[in-house]
VOPA-649739 format. One record per residue: z negated, y, x negated of N, C-alpha, C, O in turn; residue in one letter. Coordinates in steps of 0.05 Angstrom, whole numbers, plus 32768, in hexadecimal, padded with zeros to 4 digits. Layout:
BEGIN
ZYXZYXZYXZYXa...
% end
This chain:
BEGIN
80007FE87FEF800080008000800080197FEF7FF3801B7FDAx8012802E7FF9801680427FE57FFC80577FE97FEF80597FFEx7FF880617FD77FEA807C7FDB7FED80987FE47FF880A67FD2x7FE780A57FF97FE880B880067FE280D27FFA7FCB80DB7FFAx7FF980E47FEC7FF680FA7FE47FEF81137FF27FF981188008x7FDD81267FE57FDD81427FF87FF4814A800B7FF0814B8024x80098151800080218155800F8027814480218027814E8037x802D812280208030811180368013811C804A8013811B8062x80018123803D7FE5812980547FEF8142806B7FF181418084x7FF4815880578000817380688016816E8072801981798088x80278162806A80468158807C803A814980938044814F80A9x8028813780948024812180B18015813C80C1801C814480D8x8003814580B27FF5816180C27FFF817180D37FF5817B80E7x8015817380C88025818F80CD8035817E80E88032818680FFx8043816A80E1804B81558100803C815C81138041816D8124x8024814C810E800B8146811C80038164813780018166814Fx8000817281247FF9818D813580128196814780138199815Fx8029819A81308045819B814A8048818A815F805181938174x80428173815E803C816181748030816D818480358170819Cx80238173817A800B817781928006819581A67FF9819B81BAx801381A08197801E81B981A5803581B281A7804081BC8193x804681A581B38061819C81B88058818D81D88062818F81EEx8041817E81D08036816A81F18025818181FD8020817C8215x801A819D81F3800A81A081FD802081BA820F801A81BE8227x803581C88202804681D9820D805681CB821F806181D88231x805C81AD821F806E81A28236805B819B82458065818A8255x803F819F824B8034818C825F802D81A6826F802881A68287x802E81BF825E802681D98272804181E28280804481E08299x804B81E78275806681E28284807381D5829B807F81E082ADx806D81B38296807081A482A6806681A682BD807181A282D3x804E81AF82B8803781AD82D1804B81BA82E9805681AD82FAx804D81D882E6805B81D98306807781D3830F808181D68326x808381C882F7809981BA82FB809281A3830C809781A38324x8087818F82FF808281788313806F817E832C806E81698339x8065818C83348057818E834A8074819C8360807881968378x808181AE8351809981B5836780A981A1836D80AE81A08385x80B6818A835C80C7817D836080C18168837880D38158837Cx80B28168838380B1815583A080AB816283AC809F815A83C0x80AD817983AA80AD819783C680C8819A83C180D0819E83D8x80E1819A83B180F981A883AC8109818C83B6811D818D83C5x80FF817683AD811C815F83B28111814C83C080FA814E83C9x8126813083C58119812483D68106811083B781078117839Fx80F980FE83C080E980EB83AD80FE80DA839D80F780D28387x811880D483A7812480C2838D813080D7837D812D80D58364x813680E28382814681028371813D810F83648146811D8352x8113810C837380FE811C835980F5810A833880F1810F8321x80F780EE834E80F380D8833C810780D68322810180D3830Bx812080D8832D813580CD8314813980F582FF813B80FB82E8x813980FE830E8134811F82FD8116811B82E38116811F82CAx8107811682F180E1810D82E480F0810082CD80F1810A82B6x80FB80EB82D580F780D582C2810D80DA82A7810780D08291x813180F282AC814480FE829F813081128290813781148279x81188122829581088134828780F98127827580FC812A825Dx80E98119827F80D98104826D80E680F9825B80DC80F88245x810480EC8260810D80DF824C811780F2822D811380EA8216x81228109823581278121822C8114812682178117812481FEx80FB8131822880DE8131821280D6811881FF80C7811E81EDx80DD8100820080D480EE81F080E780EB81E280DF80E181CDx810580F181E3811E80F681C78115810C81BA811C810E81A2x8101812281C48101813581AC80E5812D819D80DF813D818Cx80D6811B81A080C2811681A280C88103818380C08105816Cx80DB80F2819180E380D4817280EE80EB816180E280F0814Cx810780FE816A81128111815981028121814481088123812Cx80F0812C815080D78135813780CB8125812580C7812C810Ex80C18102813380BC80F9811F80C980EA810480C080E180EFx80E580ED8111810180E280FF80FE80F280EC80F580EB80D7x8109811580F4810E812B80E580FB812A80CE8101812A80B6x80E2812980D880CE813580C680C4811680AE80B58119809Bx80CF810280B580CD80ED809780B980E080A980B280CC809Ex80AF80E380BD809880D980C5809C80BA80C3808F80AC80B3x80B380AE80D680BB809780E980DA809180E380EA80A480E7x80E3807B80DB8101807980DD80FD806880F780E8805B80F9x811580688110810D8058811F813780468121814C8053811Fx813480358123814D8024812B8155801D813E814C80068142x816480238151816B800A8173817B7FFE8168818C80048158x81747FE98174818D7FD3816E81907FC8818E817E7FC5819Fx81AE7FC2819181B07FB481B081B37FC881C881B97FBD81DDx81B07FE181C981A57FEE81E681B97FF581F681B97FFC820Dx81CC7FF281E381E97FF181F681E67FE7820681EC7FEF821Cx81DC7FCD81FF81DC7FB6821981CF7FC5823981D97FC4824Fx81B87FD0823181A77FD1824481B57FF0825781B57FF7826Fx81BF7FFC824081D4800F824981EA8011826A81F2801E827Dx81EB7FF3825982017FED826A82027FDF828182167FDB828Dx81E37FD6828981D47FCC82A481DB7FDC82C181DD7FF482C7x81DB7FCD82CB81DC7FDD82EC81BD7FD082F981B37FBE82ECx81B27FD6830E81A07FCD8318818D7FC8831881867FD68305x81767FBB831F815C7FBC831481577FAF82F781677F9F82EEx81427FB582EA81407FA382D4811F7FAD82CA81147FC082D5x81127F9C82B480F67FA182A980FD7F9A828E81027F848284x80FC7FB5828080FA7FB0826480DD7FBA825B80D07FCE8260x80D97F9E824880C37F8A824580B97F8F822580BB7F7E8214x80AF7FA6822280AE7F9E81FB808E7F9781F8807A7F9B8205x80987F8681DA80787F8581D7806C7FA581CD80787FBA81CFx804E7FA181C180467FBA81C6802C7FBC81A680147FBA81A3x80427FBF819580297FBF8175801D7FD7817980047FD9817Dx80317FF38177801E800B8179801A801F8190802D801D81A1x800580368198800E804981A88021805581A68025805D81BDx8031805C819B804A806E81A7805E805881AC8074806281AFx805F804381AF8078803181B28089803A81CF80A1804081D0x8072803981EA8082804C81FB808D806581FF809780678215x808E807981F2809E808981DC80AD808481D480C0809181DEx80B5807281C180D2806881B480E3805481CB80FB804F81C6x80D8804C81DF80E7803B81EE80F2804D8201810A80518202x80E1805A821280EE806A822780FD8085821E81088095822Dx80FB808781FF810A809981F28127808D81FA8139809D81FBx812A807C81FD814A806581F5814F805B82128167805D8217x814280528223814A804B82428151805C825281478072824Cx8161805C8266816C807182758155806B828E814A8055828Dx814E807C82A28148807B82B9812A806A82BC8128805F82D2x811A806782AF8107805382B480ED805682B680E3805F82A2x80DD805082CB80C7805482D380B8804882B980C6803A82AAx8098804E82B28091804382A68074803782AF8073803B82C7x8061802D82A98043801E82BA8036802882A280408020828Dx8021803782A0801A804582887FF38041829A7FEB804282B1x7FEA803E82887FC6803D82837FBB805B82957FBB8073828Fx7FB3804A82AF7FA2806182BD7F98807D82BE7F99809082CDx7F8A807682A07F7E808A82927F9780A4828B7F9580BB8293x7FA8809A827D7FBC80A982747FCC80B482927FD280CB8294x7FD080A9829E7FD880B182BE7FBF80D282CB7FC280E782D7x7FAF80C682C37F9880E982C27F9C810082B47F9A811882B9x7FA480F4829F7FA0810B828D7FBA812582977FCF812082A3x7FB18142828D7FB1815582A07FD4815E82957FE0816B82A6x7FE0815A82817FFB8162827A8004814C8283801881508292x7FFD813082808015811E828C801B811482A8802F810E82B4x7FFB811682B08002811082CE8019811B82DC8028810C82E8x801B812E82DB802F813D82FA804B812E82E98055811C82F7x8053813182DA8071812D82D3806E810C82CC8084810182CAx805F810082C9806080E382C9806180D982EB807380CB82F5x804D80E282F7805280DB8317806C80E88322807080E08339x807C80F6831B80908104832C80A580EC831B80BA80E78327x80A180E3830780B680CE82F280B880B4830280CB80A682FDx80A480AD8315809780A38316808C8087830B808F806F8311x8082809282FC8075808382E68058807582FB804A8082830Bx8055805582F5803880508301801F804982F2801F803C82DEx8006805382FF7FF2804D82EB7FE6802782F17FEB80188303x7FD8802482DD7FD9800782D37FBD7FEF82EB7FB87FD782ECx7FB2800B82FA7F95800B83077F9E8014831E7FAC8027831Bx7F9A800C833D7F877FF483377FAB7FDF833B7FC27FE68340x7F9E7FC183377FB17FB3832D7FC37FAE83487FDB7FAE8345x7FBC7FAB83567FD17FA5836B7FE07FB283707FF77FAC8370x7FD57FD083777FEE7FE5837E7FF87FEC8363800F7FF48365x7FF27FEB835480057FE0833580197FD58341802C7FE1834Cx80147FB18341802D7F9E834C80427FAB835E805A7FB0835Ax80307FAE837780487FBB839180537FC9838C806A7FC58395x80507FE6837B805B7FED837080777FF0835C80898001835Ax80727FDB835080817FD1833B80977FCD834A80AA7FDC834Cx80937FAE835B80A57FA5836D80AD7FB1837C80BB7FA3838Ax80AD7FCD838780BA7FD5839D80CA7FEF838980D77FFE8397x80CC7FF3837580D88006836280F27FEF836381097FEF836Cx80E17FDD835581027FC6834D810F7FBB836D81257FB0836Cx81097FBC8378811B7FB1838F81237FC9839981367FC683A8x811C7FE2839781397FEE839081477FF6837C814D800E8377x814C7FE2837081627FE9835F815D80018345816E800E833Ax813A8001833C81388016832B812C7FFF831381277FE78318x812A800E82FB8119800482DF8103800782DA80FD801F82D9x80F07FF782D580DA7FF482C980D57FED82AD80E17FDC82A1x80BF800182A180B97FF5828680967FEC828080807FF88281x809E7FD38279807C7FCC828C807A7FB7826B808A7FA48267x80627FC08255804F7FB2824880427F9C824B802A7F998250x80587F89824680517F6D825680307F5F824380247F4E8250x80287F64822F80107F6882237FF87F68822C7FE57F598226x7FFB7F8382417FE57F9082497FDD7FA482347FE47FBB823Cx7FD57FA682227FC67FB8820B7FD77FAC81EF7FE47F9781EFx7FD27FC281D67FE07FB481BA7FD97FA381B87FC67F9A81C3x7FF37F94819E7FE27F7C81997FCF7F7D81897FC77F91817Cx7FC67F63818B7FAE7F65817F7FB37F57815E7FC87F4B815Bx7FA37F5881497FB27F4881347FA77F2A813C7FB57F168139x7F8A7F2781477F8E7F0D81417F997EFC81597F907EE6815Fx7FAD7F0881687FC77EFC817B7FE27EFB81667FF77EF78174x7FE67EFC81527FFA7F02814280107F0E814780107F268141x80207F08814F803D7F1D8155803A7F238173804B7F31817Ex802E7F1E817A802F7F22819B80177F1981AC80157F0181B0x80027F2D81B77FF37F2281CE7FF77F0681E5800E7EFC81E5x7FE77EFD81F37FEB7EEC82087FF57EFF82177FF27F178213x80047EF4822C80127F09824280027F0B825E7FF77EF88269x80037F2482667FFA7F2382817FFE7F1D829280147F288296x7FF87F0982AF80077F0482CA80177F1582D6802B7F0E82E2x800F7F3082D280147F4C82E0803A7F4382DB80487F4382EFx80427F4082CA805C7F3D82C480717F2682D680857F2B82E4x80617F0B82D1806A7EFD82E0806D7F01830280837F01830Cx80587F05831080577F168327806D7F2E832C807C7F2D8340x806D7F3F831E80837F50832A80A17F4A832080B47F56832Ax80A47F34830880C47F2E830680C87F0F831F80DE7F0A8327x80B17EFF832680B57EF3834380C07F00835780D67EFD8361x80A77F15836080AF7F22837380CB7F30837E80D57F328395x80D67F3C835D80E67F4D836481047F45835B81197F4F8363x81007F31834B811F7F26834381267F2A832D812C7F18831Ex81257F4B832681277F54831081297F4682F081157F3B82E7x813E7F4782E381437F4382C9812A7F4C82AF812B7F6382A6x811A7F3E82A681107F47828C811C7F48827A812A7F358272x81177F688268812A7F69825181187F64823B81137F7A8232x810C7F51822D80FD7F53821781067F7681FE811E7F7C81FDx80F87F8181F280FE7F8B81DD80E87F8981CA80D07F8A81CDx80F67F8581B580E47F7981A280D57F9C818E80E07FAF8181x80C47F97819280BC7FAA817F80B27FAC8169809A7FA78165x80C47FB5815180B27FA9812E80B37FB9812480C87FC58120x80947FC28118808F7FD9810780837FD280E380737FC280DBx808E7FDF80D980837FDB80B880657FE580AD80597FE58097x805E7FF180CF803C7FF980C680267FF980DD80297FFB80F5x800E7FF580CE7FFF7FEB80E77FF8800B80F67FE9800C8109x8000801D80EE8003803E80FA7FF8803381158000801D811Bx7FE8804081267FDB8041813E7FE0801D81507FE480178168x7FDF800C81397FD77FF1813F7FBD7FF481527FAF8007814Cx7FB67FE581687F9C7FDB81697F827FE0815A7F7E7FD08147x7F767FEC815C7F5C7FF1814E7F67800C81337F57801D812Bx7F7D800B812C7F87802381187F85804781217F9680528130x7F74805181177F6F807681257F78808781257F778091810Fx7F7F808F812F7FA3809F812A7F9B80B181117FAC80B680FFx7F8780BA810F7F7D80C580FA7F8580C480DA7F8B80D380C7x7F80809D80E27F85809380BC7FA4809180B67FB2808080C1x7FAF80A380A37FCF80AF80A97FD6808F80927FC980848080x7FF28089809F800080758092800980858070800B809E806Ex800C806F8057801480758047802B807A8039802E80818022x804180718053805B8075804F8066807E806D805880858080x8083807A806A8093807C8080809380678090809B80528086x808B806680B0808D805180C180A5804580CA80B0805280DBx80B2802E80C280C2803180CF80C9801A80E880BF800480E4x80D5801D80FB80DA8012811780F2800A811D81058019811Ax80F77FF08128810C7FE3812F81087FD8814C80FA7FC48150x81137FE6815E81117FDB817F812A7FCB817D813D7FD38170x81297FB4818981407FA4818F813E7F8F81A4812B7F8081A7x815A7F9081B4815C7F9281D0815D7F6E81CC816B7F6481BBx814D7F5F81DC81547F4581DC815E7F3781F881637F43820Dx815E7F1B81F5816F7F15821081677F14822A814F7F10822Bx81707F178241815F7F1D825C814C7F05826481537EF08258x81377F028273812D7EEB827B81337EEE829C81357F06829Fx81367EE382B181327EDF82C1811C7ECA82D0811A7EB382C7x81077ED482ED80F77EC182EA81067EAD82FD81147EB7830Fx81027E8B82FA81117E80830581047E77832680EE7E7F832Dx81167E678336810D7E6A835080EB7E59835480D87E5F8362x80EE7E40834180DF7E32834380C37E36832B80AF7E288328x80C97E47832180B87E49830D809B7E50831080927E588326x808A7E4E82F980747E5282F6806A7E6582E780767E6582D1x80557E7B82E7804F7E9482E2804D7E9482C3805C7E9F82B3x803B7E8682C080387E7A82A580407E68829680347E658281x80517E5C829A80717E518285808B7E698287809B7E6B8275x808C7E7A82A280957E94829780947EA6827E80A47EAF826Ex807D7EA6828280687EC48269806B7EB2825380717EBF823Fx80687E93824E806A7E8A8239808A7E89822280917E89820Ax80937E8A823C80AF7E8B823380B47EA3822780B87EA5820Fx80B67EBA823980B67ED2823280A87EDC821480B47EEB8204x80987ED4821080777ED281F580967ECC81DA80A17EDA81C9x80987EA881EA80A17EA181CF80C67EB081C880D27EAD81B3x80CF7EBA81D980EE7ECD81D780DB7EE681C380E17EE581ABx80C87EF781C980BE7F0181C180BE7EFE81A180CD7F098191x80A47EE5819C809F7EDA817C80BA7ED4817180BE7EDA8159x80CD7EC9818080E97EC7817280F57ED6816F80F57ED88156x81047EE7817681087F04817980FD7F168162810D7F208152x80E57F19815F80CF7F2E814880D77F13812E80E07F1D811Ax80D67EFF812D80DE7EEF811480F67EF3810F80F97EF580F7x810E7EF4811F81257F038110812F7F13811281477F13810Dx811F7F28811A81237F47810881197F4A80F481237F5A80E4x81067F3F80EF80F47F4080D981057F2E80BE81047F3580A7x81147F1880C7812A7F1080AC813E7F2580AF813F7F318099x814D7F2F80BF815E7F3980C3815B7F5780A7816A7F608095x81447F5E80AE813C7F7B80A8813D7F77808681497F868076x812C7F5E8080812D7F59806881447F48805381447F3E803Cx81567F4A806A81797F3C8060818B7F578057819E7F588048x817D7F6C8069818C7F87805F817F7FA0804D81897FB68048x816B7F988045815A7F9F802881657F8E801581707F9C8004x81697F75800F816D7F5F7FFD818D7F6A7FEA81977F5B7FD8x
% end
């Protein structure tokens, strides 16, 4: 592990604070934006506008951290998902906090199921509910939720996880029911994306505080759809899904180190 120079200290600093007056000037802003937009349009027109703003804010968001040396980040595949019509749930695993950031930076149109808590807080609420984005609590109207977004015909991006991983789950947490349940219910295509980072940067238990010693870098890549089948079972689903997952993160991970070599 390299060592962290003054300058790498004031360079992450200097991010760090722009960040944060960057979330704190779009969330004042936002505020009476999203509170007008379901007084001005009808609810799917406020919804898919929410969600073209949001997406907007999270490209300038990766864009600063690109620019500034912070983060290299990679897509691989998204054409694919590009090129989707209809409902679908893209599924990534989940090593650090900002991962939903770099994903819905790259998806067009997609609701996201984001931690209760974060659904409160006073800059993201209004423009995450007008996105409509759902909170994770309480769990059922979670589900119904979910399922009545995808049966019509909209996107979900739902942390099949639950929380990061953890390290001693290795590449990937056990999976939640919550997933199985709403790709039953709704029909809907799972898009695995695999998410692989070169640092444990806001891993599980890591403080956003303790600054990485190099450049992070990130490779999202789109893997193959799962569908749940008619006869199937919740939990040989998620298992399946788990192991596309562990296979998937094992070859990016040769891949990545076939094009260093």
């Amino acid at each position: 592990m390299g060592r962290i120079t003054l300058s790498d200290r004031l360079r992450l600093l200097t991010v760090g604070l722009s960040l944060l007056a960057y979330w704190l000037a779009y969330g004042l802003i936002m505020l009476p934006f999203s509170w007008l937009l379901p007084l001005t349009l009808p609810c799917q027109q406020a919804r898919e506008l929410g969600q073209v703003v949001l997406k907007k804010f999270f490209q300038s968001v990766v864009l600063l951290l690109q620019s500034s040396g912070v983060v290299e980040c990679e897509y691989v595949g998204f054409d694919r998902l590009h090129a989707q019509t209809g409902s679908l749930i893209v599924a990534p695993n989940h090593p650090s906090l900002w991962d939903a950031v770099f994903v819905a930076a790259e998806v067009d149109h997609v609701a996201c199921v984001l931690k209760a808590t974060l659904m409160r807080n006073l800059f993201l609420r209004g423009v995450a509910t007008s996105a409509g984005f759902i909170p994770n609590e309480p769990t059922h109207k979670m589900l119904r939720r979910c399922i009545e977004l995808l049966r019509g015909n909209e996107r979900l991006l739902f942390f099949p996880e639950g929380t990061r991983t953890r390290p001693e789950h290795g590449s990937m947490n056990p999976l939640t029911g919550g997933l199985a349940i709403i790709a039953k219910n709704s029909g809907a295509p799972v898009w695995p994306i695999y998410v692989q980072t070169s640092s444990r940067y806001l891993n599980k238990g890591w403080p956003i505080w303790r600054l990485p010693p190099e450049k992070i870098r990130l490779r999202l890549t789109v893997g193959e759809p799962l569908v749940y089948p008619q006869a199937g079972q919740p939990q040989a689903f998620l298992e399946e899904l788990r192991a596309l997952h562990r296979g998937g993160l094992r070859r990016a991970v040769r891949q990545l180190l076939a094009t260093k070599s």
